[in-house]
C-alpha positions in Angstrom: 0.0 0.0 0.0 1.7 3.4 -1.1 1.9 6.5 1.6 -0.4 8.3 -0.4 -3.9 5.6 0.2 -2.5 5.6 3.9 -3.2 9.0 4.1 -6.2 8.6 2.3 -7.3 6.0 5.0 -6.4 7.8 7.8 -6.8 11.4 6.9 -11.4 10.9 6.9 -11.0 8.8 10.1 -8.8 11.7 12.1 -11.0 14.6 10.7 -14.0 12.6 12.2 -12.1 11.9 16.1 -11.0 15.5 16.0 -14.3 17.0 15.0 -16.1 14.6 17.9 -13.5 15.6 20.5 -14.6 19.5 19.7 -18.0 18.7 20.1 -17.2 17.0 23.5 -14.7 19.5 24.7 -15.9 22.4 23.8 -16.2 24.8 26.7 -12.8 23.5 28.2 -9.4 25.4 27.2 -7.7 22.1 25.5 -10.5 23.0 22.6 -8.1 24.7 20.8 -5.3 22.4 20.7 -8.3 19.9 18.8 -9.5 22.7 16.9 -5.9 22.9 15.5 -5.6 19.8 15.0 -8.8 19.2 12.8 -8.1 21.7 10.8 -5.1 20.6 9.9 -6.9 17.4 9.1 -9.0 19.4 6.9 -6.0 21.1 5.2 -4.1 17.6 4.5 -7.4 16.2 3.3 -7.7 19.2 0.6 -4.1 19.2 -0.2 -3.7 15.5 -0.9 -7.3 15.3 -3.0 -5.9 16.0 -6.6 -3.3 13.0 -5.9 -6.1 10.2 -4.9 -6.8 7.5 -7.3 -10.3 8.7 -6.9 -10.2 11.4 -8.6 -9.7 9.5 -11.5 -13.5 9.2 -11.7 -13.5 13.4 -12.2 -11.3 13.3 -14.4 -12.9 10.5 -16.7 -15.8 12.2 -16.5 -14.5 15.9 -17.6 -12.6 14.1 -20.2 -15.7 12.7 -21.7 -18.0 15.7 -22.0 -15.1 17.5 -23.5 -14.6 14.8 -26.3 -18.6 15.0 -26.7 -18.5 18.6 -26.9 -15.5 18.6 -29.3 -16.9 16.3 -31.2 -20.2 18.1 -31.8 -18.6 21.2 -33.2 
């Protein structure tokens, strides 16, 4: 398995813990040390998107309606 579908794998599973720990600590001052933390989550998540093997499926599927709209004209 290559480093990038580990963080694939992983990177859903610690977006969901972090965001439950905010919603469970979130009147206490160690909030924003989770809050940090999920958003950097959030940040790897975006970052590491374009590199997924599913996005292949976006891609096919641009790639398509461009050939059919090429094709027409």
């Amino acid at each position: 398995m290559e480093s990038i579908d580990r963080i694939f794998l992983f990177t859903p599973l610690l977006v969901a813990i972090t965001g439950i720990a905010l919603l469970t600590m979130r009147p206490r001052a160690v909030m924003y040390a989770f809050q940090l933390m999920s958003l950097s989550f959030i940040g790897l998540l975006f970052i590491s998107a374009p590199y997924r093997k599913f996005i292949h499926l976006a891609y096919r599927c641009v790639s398509i309606a461009r050939y059919h709209q090429e094709k027409d004209h």
